[in-house]
Legacy VTK file of the C-alpha trace (Angstrom):
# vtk DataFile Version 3.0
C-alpha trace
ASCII
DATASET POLYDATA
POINTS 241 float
-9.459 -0.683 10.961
-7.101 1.893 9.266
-8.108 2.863 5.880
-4.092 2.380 4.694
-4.848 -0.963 4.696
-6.319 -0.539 1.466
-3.737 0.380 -0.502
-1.049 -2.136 1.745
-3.648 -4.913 0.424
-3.323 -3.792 -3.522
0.364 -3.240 -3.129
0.784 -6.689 -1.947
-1.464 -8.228 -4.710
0.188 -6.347 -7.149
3.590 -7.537 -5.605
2.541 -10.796 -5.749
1.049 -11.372 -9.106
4.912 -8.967 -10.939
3.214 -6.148 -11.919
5.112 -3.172 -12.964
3.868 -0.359 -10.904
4.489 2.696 -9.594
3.241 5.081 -7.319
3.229 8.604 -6.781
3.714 9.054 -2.966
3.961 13.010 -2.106
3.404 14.114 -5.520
0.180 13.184 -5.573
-2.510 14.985 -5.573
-6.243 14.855 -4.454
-8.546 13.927 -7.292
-10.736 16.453 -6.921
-13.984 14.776 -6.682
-15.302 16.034 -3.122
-14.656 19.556 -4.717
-16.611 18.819 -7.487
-19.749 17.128 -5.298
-19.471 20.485 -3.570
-19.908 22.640 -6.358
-16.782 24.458 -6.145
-16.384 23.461 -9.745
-13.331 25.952 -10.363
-10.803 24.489 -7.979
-11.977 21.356 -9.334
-11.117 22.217 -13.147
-7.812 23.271 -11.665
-6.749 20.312 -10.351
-7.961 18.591 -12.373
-5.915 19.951 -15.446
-2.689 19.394 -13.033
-3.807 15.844 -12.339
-4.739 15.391 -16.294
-1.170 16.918 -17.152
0.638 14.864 -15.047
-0.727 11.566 -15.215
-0.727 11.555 -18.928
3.222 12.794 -18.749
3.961 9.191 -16.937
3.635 6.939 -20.123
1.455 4.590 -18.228
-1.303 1.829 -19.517
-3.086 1.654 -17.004
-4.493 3.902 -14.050
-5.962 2.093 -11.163
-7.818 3.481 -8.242
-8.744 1.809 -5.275
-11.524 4.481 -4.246
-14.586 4.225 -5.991
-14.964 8.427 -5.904
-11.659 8.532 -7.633
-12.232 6.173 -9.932
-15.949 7.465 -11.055
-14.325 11.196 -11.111
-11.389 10.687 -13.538
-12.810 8.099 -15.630
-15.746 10.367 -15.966
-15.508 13.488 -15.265
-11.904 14.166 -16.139
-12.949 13.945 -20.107
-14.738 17.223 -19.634
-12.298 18.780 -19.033
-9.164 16.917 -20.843
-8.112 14.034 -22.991
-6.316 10.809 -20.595
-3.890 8.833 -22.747
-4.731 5.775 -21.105
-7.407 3.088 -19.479
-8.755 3.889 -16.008
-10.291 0.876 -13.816
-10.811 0.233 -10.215
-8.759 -2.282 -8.436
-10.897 -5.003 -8.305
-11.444 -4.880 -11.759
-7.888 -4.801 -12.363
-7.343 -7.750 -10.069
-10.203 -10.073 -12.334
-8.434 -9.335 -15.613
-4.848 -10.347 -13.676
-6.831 -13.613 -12.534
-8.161 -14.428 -16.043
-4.698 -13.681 -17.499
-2.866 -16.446 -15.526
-0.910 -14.038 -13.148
-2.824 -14.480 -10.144
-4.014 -17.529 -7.961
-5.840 -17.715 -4.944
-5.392 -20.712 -3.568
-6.267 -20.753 -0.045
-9.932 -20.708 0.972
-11.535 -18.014 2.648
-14.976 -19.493 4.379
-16.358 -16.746 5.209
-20.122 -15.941 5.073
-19.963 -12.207 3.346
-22.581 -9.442 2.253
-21.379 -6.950 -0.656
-22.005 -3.299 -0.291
-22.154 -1.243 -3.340
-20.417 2.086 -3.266
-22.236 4.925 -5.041
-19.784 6.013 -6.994
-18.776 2.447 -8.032
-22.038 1.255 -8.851
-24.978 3.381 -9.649
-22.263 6.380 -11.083
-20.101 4.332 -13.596
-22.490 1.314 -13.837
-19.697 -1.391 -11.964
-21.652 -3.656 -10.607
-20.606 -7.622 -12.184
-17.137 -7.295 -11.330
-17.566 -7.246 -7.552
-19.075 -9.938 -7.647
-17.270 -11.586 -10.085
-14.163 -11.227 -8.206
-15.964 -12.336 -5.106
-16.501 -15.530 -7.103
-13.482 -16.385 -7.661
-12.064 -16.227 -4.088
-12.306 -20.166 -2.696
-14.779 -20.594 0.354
-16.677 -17.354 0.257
-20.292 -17.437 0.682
-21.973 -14.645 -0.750
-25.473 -13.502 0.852
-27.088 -10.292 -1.046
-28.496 -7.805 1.112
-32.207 -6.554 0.015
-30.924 -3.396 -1.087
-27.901 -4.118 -3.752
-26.720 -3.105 -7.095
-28.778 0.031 -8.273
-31.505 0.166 -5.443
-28.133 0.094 -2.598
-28.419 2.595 0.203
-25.657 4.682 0.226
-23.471 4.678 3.117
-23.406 8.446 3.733
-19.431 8.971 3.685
-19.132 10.994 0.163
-19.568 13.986 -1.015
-18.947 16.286 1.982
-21.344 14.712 3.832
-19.233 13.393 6.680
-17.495 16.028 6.995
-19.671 18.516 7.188
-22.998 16.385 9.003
-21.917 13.742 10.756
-24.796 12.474 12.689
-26.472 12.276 9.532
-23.773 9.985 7.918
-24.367 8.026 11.230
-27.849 7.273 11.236
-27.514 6.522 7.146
-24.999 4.280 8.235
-26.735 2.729 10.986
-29.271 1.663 8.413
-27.103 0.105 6.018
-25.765 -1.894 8.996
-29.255 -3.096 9.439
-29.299 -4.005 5.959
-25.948 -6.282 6.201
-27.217 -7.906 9.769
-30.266 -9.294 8.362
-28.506 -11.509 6.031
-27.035 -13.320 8.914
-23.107 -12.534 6.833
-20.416 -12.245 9.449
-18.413 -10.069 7.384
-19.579 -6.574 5.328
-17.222 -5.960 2.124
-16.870 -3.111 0.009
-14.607 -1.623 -2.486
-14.488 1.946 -1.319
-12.271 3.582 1.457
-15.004 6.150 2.035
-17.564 3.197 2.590
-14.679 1.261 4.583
-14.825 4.051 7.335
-18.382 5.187 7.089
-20.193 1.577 7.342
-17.605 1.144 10.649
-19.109 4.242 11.816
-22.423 2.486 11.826
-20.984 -0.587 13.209
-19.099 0.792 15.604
-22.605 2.914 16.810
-24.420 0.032 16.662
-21.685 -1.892 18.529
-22.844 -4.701 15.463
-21.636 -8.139 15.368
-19.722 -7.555 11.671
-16.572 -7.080 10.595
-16.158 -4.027 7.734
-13.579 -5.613 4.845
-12.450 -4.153 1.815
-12.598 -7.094 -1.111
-8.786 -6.313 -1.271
-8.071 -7.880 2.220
-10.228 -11.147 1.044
-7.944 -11.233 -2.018
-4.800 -11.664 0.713
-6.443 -13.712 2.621
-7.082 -16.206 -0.808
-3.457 -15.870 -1.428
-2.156 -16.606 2.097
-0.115 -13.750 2.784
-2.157 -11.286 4.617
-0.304 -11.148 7.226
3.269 -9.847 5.319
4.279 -6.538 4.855
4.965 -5.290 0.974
8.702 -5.265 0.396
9.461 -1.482 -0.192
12.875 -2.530 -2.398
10.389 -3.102 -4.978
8.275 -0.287 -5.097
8.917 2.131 -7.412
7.955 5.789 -7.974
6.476 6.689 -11.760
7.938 9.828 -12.166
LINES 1 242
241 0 1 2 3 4 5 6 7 8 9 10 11 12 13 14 15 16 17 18 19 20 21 22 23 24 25 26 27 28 29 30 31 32 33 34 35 36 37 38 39 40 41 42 43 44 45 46 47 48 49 50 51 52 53 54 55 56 57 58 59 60 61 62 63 64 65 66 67 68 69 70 71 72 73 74 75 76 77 78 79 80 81 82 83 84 85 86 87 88 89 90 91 92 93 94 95 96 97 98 99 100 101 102 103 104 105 106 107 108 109 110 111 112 113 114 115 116 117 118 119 120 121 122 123 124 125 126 127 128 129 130 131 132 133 134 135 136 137 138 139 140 141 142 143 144 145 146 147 148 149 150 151 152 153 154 155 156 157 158 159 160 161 162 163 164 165 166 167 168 169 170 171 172 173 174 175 176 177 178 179 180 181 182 183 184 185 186 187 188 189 190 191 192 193 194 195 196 197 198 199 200 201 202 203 204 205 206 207 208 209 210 211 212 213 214 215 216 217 218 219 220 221 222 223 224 225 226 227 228 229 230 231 232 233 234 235 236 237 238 239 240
């Protein structure tokens, strides 16, 4: 699975439920957070002020991130080094409140038998841990088996932070682990809200040649909705600057 599908998913939702949105496309830039996990806390203050700068010259509401790391890092981290003049939540949590509010319905039921992974930076960094699972809730058909290891005591995945990148047999065998974790609970599916868990749990599945398909919670949202299979209409996608 391609890690674009990600965003695809959330532009389609978004589509779908008439949000006014906008992306950046080539004029954005990295968050920062990998530099920061790093140490190389100078390039991260750097662009981080750019980011800070230019997001706040947009006159938006709302950011929302569909990457745990980036969400954790500007919500959080951002602050120490400049004021945001607006709300930052994940995508998920974005896609309860448009539920609640009337401007969403999923319809169609997804039976699926599913296991939620917890990203790091999602979870145990900025404490998001009820939404997930509230939005899992209110998807039709899914059946929702905890692993032993969720919420604050979830094993990490091994994707973030450099780690990848830099040892990647490591972020294997942590993978391979969690993988164990998600078999036991006899789910067919593994979902997560994170693109860096989306790749690195298929590492481990993909290792393991394991009997599990990796989703992110955005392609279940789709898939409630009927239309996973449609492409976003590009006519209405609009850049924010």
């Amino acid at each position: 699975n391609n890690v674009e599908e990600v965003g695809i998913n959330s532009t389609k939702i978004f589509e779908h439920a008439g949000v006014d949105f906008g992306i950046l496309g080539n004029k954005e830039k990295c968050c920062g957070s990998v530099l920061l996990r790093m140490g190389d806390r100078e390039s991260f203050e750097k662009i981080c002020g750019e980011n800070i700068e230019q997001f706040n010259g947009l006159g938006i509401k709302t950011l929302v991130s569909s990457c745990a790391g980036c969400l954790k890092t500007i919500k959080e981290d951002y602050k120490r080094v400049g004021k945001l003049d607006f709300e930052v939540k994940h995508t998920l949590e974005y896609i309860v409140d448009l539920i609640k509010s009337g401007k969403l319905e999923l319809k169609k039921p997804v039976n699926l038998k599913i296991t939620y992974h917890d990203p790091c930076h999602l979870g145990r960094h900025a404490g998001i841990f009820d939404a997930p699972r509230e939005l899992i809730s209110l998807i039709p058909g899914l059946e929702l088996v905890e692993m032993e290891r969720n919420r604050e005591n979830s094993r990490c995945c091994g994707a973030g932070g450099g780690l990848k990148a830099g040892f990647p047999d490591m972020q294997n065998a942590i993978s391979q682990k969690r993988i164990d974790d998600a078999l036991a609970t006899g789910a067919t599916e593994l979902v997560s809200a994170c693109p860096f868990c989306y790749q690195g749990l298929q590492v481990g599945i993909q290792a393991k040649d394991a009997n599990i398909n990796m989703r992110d919670i955005t392609e279940l949202v789709c898939m409630a909705l009927g239309d996973e299979d449609k492409k976003p209409n590009p006519e209405t996608e609009t850049d924010t600057e």
